[in-house]
N, C-alpha and C positions, 0 to 999 in steps of 0.2 A: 672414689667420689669425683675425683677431676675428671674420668672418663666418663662420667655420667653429665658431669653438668655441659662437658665438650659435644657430647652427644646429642643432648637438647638442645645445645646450642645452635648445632649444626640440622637439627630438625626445623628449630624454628627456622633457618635462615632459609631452607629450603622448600619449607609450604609458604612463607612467606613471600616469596621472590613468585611461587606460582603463582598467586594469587593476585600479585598486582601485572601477572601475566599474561591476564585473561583477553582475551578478543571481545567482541561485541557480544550483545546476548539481545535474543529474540524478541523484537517489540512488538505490541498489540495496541490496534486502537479497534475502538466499536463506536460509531454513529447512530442515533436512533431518531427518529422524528414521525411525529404524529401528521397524516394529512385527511383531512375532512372531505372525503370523496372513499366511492365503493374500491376495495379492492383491487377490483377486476378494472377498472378505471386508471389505477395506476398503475399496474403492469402491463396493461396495455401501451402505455406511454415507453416504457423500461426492457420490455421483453425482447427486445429484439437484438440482439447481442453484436451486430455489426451498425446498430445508431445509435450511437450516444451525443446526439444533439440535444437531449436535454441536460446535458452539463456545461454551462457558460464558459469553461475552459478549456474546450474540445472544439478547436475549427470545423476539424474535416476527420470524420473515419471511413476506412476503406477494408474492407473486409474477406477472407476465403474461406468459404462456408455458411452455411447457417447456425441453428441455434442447437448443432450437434459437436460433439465433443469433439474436441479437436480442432475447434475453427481460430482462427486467428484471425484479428484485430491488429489495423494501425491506429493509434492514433495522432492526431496531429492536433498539437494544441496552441493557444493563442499564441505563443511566445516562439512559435516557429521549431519547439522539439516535439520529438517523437517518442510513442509509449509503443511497444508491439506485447501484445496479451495473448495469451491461447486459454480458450473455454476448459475446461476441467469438468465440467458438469452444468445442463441446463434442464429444467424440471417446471413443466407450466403446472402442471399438476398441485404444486409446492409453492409457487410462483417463487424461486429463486435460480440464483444460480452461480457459479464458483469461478477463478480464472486466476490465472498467474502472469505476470509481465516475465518474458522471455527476452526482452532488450529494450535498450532505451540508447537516446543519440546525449550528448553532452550538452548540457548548457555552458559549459566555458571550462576553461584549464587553467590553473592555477598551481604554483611551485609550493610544494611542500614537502621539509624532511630531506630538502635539496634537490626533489624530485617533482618531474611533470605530471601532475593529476587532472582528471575529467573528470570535472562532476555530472552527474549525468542530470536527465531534465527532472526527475523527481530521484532528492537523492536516500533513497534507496537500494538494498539488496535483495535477491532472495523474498520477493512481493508476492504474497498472495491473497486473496479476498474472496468475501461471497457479499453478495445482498439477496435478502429475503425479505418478502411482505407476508404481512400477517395481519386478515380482517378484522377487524375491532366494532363488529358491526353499525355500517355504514362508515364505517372512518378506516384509514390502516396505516397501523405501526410498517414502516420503514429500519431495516436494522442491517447497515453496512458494516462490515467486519473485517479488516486488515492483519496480516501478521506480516513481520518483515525486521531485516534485520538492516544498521545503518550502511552508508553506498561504503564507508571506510573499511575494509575490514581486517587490517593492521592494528596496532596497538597505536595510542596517540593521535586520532583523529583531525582530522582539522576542522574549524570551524564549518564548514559549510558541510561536510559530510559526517557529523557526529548524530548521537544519537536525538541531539535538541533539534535538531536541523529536518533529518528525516522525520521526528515526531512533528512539529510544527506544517510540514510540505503534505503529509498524508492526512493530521486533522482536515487543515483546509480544504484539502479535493474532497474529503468527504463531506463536510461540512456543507460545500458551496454548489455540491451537485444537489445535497436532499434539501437544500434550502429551496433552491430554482426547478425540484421535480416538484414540491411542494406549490408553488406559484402556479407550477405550469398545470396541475392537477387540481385544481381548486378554483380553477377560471370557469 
């Protein structure tokens, strides 16, 4: 009986210990907004996968390629960092299209865990997304779709690169681009 209950014991201690061993796990956010203008009106605004001037937070983008797989995107945002994305897939047909961040520059470094960290300018890992429109006759559904895991991806995060941190920094870009493709669509 005492080998049984040592046993358990030593079960438990050992899923238990996994479990609070875990790393990150994969975040999702989806943005959706209705804009009152044809379709074909606001992808024309959006379709071009090397200008993202209609996101208020995007200075400058510079681009290698078109709107075929594989092109790469910098972008440069108001705050002076850097996003670099490669296309994954573009489809006018569909009017969508897919892409992943491949680097980003740091927004500042800060000591944590007794060590130097970068946070990067959106903190993030492993970023991926699509946006798709979808006509609603004469109006169109917008539906931005992120997945991504947070920029920490040790155990014990620190504030600014935790899972609240990267959730709160990828609502808002998506939020504040469909807000202002919205504006800018409807003029």
């Amino acid at each position: 009986m005492k080998k049984i209950v040592l046993f358990v014991s030593v079960l438990l201690f050992f899923f238990s210990s996994l479990a609070s061993a875990h790393g990150p796990v994969r975040q999702k956010a989806e943005e959706k907004i209705t804009i009152n203008a044809p379709a074909e009106k606001v992808w024309a605004i959006i379709k071009n996968y090397g200008d993202m001037s209609w996101h208020p937070e995007v200075f400058n983008t510079t681009v290698k390629g078109d709107n075929t797989k594989g092109a790469i995107r910098v972008l440069t945002l108001k705050d002076g960092g850097t996003i670099t994305e490669e296309l994954k897939k573009h489809d006018d047909a569909k009017m969508s299209y897919a892409y992943k961040i491949t680097e980003m520059s740091s927004s500042k470094s800060i000591t944590h865990a007794g060590a130097e960290e970068k946070v990067p300018a959106l903190p993030v890992n492993d970023y991926a997304a699509s946006i798709e429109l979808a006509d609603k006759g004469g109006s169109t559904e917008v539906i931005w779709k992120a997945g991504y895991y947070r920029a920490y991806m040790n155990n014990n995060p620190p504030e600014e690169m935790n899972e609240e941190a990267a959730n709160t920094a990828v609502k808002a870009m998506l939020e504040t681009g469909l807000i202002n493709l919205k504006k800018l669509a409807e003029k």
